[in-house]
Steps between C-alpha positions, in 0.01 A plus 500: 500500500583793344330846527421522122358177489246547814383836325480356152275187714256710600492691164420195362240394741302793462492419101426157561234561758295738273542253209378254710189686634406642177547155349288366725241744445566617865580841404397690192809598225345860482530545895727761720591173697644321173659806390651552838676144586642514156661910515650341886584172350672686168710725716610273727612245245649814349682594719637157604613490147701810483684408809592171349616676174255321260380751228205250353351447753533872626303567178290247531369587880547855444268501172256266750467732744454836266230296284314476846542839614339621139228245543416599802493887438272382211282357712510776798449777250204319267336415813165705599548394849864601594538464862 
């Protein structure tokens, strides 16, 4: 198997797994957790995708992963309990 496509695996797992906990109401969609496996997952996949030369879906996990890294500043910096 190739390098990009173990990287771009796991990338994809960590999406998958916080769609699948928030989904089943095992995590919340507002939490550091969520916002965490999906900034991982989105870079990952990201990066898989630029070594294997594919521009969509470069764009596509490279949007993925900045959306989550703004969400979860949001969330860090309009929470009153910042740890």
């Amino acid at each position: 198997m190739q390098l990009a496509n173990i990287i771009s695996g796991f990338g994809v797992t960590f999406i998958l797994a916080g769609f699948f906990l928030s989904t089943f109401k095992l995590i919340k969609t507002d939490s550091v957790f969520y916002y965490v496996l999906n900034i991982i997952g989105g870079g990952l996949a990201c990066y898989g995708s630029v070594l294997i030369k594919s521009v969509p879906f470069t764009i596509l996990e490279g949007i993925w992963g900045l959306v989550a890294a703004v969400g979860l500043i949001k969330l860090l910096t309009n929470s009153k309990t910042i740890a």
